[in-house]
C-alpha positions in Angstrom: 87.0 107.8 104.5 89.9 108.8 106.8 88.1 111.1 109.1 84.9 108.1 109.2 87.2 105.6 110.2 88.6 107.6 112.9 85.6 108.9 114.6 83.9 105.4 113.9 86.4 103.7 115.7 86.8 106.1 118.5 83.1 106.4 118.6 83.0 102.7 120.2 84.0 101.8 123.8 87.9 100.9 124.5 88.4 97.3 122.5 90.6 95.3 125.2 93.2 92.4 124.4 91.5 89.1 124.1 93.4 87.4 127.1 93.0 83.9 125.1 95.0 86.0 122.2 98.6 84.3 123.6 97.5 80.5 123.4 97.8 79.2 120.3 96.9 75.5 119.0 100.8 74.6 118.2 103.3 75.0 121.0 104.9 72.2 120.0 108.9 72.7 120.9 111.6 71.8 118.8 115.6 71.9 119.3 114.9 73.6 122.6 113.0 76.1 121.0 109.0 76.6 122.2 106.5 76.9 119.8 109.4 76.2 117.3 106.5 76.4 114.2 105.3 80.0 115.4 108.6 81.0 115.9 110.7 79.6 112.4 107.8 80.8 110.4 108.7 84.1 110.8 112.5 83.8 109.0 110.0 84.3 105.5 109.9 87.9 106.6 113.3 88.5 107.0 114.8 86.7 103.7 111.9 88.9 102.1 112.8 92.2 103.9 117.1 91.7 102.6 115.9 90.7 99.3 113.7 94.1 99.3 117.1 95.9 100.2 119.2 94.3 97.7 116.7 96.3 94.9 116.8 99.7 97.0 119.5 101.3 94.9 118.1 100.6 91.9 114.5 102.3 92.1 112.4 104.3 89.6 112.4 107.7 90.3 108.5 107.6 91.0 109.3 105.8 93.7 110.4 107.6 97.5 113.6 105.1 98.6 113.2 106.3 102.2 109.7 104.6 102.4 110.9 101.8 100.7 113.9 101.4 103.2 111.6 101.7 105.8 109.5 99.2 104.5 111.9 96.9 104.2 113.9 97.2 107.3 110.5 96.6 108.8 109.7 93.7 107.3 112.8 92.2 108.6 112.3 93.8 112.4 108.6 92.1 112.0 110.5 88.6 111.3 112.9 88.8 114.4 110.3 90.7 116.4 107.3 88.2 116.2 110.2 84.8 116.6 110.6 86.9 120.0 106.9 87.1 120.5 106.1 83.4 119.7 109.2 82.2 121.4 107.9 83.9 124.8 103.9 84.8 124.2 103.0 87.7 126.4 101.8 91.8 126.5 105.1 92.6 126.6 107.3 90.5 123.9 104.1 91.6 121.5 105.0 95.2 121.6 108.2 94.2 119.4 105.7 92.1 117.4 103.5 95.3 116.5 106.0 98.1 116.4 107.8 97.3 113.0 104.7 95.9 111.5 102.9 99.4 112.5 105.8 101.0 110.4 105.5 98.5 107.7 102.0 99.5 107.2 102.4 103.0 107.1 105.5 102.8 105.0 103.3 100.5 102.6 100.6 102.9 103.2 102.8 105.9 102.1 104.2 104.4 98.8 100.7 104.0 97.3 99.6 107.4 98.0 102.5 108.7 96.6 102.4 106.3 93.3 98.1 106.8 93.0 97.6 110.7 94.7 100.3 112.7 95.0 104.2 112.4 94.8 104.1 115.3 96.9 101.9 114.3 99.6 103.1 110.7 99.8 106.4 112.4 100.7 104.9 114.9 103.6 102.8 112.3 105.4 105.4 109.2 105.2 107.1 110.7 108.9 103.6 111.5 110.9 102.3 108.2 109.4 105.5 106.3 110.8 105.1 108.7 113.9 100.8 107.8 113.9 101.9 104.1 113.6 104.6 103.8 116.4 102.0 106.1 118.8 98.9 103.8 118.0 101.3 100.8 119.6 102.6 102.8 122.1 99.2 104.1 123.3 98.0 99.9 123.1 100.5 98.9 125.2 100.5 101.8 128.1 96.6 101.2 128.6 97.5 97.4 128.7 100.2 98.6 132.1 97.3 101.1 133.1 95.0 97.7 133.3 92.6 98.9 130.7 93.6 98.0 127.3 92.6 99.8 124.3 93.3 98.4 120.6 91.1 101.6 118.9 94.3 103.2 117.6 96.2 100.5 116.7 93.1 99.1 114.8 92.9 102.4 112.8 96.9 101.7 111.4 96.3 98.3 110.3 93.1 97.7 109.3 92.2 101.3 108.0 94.9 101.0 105.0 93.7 97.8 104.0 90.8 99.4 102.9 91.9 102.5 101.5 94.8 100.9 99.3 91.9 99.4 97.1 90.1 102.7 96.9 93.1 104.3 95.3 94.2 101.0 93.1 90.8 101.7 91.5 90.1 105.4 91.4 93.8 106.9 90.4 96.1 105.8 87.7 99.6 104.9 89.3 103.1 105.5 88.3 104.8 102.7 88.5 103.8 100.2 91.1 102.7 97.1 89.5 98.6 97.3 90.6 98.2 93.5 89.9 101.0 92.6 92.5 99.0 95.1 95.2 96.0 93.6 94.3 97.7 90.1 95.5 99.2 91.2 98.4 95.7 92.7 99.3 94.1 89.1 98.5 97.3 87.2 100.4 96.7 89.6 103.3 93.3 88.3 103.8 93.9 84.5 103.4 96.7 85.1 106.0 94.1 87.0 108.6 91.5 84.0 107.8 94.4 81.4 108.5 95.1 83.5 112.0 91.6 83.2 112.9 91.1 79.7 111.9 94.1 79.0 114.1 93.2 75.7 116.0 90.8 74.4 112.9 93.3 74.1 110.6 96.1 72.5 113.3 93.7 69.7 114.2 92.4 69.4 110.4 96.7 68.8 108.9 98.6 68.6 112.2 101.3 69.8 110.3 101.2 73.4 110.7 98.8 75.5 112.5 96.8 78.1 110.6 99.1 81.0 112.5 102.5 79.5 111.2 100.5 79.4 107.9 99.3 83.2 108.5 103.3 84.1 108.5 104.0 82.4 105.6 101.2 83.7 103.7 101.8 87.1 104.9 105.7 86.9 103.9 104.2 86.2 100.2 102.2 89.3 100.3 104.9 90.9 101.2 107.3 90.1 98.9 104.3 90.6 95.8 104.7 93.8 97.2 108.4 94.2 97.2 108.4 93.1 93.7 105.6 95.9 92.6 107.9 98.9 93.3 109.3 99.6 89.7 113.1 99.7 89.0 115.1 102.3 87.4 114.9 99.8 84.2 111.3 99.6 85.0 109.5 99.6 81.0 112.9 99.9 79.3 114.1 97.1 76.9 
């Protein structure tokens, strides 16, 4: 599955940046702050991300606490990164957007395998998945400077997972992480992607929030379903 979504996706010509991707429906300011909706939304990540770290001393042994660190420091780095994004939309204030939530994935990513595969080789690949993940941004944005933009990489790190988590969640018995709880994120995950796309629809439909502020708070939920699924050293005891 790995190998066919590589070659697949390298198979197809460079994928650009959609230059309409900065302009979103609400850029409504507030307190000084633009886009204030876009921007706030994002402090669900970080209350979620110190929660995560309050319960990192207190894991099951199935569990590897360096992934989960990493997973929750970035979680928190995706909440400050994207308020920077959404406070000044551009190429450039995205790359702090996708960096921590590149690493969130593959810290995610690296969990399950370890919980539904192989404690063993969830704990080899967690560093060249973090390294795969921080190259696959990297490589996005130096073709965006080189004027020829290429999301291939970065596609494989986000949206490759996604697909693969379910595969193990039904083909391996798992340790300790709560398969339920994944199976909401998963579901929360894709809500949050439909609310992205159906940006503008949904802002002119409530005019409360815009479907991308809703996409960050849906994705904070996810997140912390996730957060919550990692067993505790207590985990089954009475």
């Amino acid at each position: 599955m790995i190998a066919c979504g590589v070659v697949g996706v390298f198979w197809l010509s460079p994928i650009a940046q959609d230059p309409t991707y900065h302009e979103f429906s609400d850029r409504r300011a507030l307190a000084g702050i633009p886009n204030f909706w876009n921007v706030f939304s994002n402090l669900p990540f970080v209350l979620v991300g110190a929660f995560g770290l309050t319960r990192a001393f207190d894991l099951s042994r199935s569990v590897s606490r360096t992934a989960y660190l990493i997973l929750c420091i970035g979680v928190i780095l995706v909440g400050f990164g994207s308020a920077y994004y959404h406070y000044w939309p551009s190429t450039s204030t995205l790359l702090w957007d996708r960096l921590p939530m590149a690493v969130a994935f593959m810290a995610l990513f690296s969990l399950v395998v370890r919980d539904r595969v192989s404690e063993r080789l969830g704990g080899v690949i967690l560093w060249p998945l973090i390294f795969a993940g921080v190259a696959s941004v990297g490589y996005w944005y130096w073709s965006e400077l080189q004027g020829r933009g290429d999301l291939r990489a970065y596609g494989v790190v986000q949206f490759l997972p996604v697909v693969l988590i379910p595969l193990m969640l039904l083909l391996y018995r798992g340790q300790g992480l709560s398969a339920p709880l994944l199976w909401g994120t998963l579901v929360m995950y894709a809500l949050a992607k439909s609310a992205e796309h159906f940006d503008q629809i949904i802002y002119e439909s409530i005019r409360l929030l815009s479907g991308h502020s809703i996409k960050h708070l849906l994705a904070s939920i996810a997140v912390l379903w996730t957060i919550i699924s990692v067993p505790q050293s207590n985990y089954g005891e009475p």
